[in-house]
N, C-alpha and C positions, 0 to 999 in steps of 0.2 A: 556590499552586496547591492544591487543595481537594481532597484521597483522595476516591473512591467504593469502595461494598461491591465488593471484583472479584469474591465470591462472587458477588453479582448479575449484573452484568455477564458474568460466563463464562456462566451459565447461559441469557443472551438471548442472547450468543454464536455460542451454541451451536444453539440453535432455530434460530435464522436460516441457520445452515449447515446444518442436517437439512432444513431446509424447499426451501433452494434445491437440494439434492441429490434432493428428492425430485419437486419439480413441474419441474426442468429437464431433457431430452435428455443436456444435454451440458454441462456448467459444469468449468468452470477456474478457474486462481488466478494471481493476479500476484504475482510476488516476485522484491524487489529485491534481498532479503540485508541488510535494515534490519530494525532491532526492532520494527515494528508488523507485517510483513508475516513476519517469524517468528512473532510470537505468532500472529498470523492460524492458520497451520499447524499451531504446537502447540493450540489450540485444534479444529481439524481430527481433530488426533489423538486429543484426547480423544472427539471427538462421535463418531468411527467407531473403535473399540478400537486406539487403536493405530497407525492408517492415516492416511493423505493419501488418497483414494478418488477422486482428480482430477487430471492434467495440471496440473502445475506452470510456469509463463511467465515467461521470466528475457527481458528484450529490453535487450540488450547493446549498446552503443554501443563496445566496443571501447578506452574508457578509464578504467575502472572501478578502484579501488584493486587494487595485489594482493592485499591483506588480504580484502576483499571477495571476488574471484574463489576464494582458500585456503578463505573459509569458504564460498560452495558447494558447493566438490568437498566439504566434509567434512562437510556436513549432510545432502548429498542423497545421501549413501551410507550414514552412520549412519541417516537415516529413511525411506532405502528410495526416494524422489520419483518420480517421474515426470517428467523435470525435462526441460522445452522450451527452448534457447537461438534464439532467436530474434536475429539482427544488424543494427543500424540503422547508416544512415548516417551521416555528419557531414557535412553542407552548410549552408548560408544557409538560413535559416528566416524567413519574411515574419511570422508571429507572437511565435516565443519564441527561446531560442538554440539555435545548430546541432547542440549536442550533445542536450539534453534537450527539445526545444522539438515541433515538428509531426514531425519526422523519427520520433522513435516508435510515437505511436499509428499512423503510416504504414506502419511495421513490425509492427504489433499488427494491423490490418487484416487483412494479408495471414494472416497464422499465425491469426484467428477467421475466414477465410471458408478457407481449405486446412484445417483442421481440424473446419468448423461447431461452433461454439460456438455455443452460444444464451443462455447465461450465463457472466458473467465477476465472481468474487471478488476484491474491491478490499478492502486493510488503511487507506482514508482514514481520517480521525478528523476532527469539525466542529470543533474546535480549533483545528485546524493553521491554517484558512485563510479568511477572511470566506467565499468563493463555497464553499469545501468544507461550507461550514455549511447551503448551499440544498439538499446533498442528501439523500437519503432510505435506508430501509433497501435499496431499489430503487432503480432508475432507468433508464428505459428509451434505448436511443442508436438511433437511425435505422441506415438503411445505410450511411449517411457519416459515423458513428460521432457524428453531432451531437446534442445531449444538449440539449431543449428545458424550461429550469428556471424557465421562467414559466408552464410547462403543464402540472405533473406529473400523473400519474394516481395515482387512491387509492392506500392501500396494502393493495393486495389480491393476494395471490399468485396464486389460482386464475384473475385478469385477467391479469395480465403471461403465465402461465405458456400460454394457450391461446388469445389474442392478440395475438401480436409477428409482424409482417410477417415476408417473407422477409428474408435478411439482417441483420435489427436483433438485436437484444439486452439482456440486461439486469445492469445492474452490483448486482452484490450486496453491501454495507458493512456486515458483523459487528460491524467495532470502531466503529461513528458515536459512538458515546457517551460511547465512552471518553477519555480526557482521557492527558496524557503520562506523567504520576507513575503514575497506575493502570498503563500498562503495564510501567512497570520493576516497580512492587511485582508486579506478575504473575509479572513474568521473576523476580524475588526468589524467590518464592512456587516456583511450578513448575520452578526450577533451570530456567529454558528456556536455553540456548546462543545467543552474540550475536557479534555481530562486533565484533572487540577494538580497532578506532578511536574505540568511545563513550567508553571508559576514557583518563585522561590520561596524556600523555605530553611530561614536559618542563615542563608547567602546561598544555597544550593540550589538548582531545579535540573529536572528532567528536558535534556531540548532532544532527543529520540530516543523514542521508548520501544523496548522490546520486554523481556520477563525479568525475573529477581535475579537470576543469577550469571549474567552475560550484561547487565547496562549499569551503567552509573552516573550519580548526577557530574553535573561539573559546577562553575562557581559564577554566580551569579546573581544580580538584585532585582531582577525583574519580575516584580509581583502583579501583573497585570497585562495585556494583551500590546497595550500600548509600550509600555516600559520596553516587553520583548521587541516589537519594530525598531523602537530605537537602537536597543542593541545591538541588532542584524545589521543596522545600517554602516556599521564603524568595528564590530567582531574579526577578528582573523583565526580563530577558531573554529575547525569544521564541526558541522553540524552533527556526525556520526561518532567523534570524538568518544565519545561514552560508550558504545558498543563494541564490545570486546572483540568480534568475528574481524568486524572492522578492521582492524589494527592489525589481523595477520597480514600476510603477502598478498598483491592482488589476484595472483594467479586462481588461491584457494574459493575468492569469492566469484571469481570467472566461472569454476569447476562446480560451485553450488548451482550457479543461475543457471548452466546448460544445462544441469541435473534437474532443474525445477524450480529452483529454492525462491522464492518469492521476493 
């Protein structure tokens, strides 16, 4: 896995979040309590002194590590958040599974029309995922949160920003560029705070975290932020390896993303 300058990188960053903060009404941020969507925030913090300047959306299914829910409470009080818990269901899901699958963005729905958002901050990265690769620093979602990726529109902010029907929106992706190794050397770099399931324990750790019953660790001795860099450097092991949605067909996770799915 190939470093990029994260100097660079902070700095487009960071535009991109001044930019959408500045031609959007109303923008938010999704965060899971995973290290892309931390750094998302500590990146936030840098671009506005210090600040989160946005509603924070945590959509909870209710079976989420404890570790996970410990570092909420203690991030979003050490930086102040604005922190939205939002609760999804657990039902049968005709596209993904019942815990992380349509039941979400279903609950994401209701919390961007009770709230109006008009902009929503996603920590995605085109790495992670063949279809995550189709999107953009933008991307606009209809009312039904359907995300048309064979028709995007340019990338023009002052379009999106004084042309989105009622209801629609637009997802904003700061980190598209970045790759996995860049964000731990960040989190190295910026001392940022993580959730202590990435670190091993036993030979196991978490390298993407979703809830208890869709991820698993994989095998590994990396008990420290360093150890993990090194490992990325020399891994042939995807990085999603552990998430079960994952591992179906691509098609299924193409069918979430245009449905909403985060």
């Amino acid at each position: 896995m190939i470093k990029q300058d994260t100097k660079v990188l902070e700095e487009k960053s960071i535009y991109i979040l001044r930019e959408a903060k500045q031609k959007f009404k109303n923008v938010a941020a999704l965060w899971s309590m995973g290290k892309d969507s931390t750094t998302m925030l500590a990146l936030a913090r840098k671009a506005f002194l210090g600040k989160v300047p946005f509603p924070v959306i945590h959509i909870d299914n209710g079976i989420d590590f404890p570790e996970t829910y410990a570092f909420r409470e203690y991030l979003a009080k050490k930086w102040k958040l604005n922190l939205i818990v939002a609760y999804s269901d657990i039902r049968p899901d005709s596209v993904g599974s019942a815990c992380c699958g349509q039941n979400k963005p279903d609950t994401l729905k209701k919390v961007m029309k009770w709230h109006d958002f008009d902009a929503l901050i996603v920590s995605i990265r085109r790495d992670e995922h063949g279809i995550r690769a189709k999107e953009r620093y933008m991307s606009e979602r209809d009312q039904n949160f359907k995300w048309d990726y064979k028709n995007q529109k340019a990338e023009l902010w002052d379009d999106y920003a004084s042309k989105l029907e009622d209801g629609s929106h637009v997802r904003v992706h700061p980190l598209l560029d970045w790759n996995e190794v860049d964000v731990w050397s960040y989190i190295k770099k910026e001392k940022i705070p993580v959730n202590p399931l990435y670190f091993s324990r036993n030979g196991f750790r978490y390298r993407s975290l979703g809830c208890t019953h869709c991820t698993i660790p994989v095998k590994s001795n990396a008990r420290n932020v360093d150890d993990i860099v090194k490992e990325l450097e020399t891994t042939k092991i995807e990085e999603r390896s552990g998430r079960s949605m994952d591992k179906e067909r691509e098609h299924v996770m193409q069918r979430l993303r245009a449905l909403g799915y985060m």
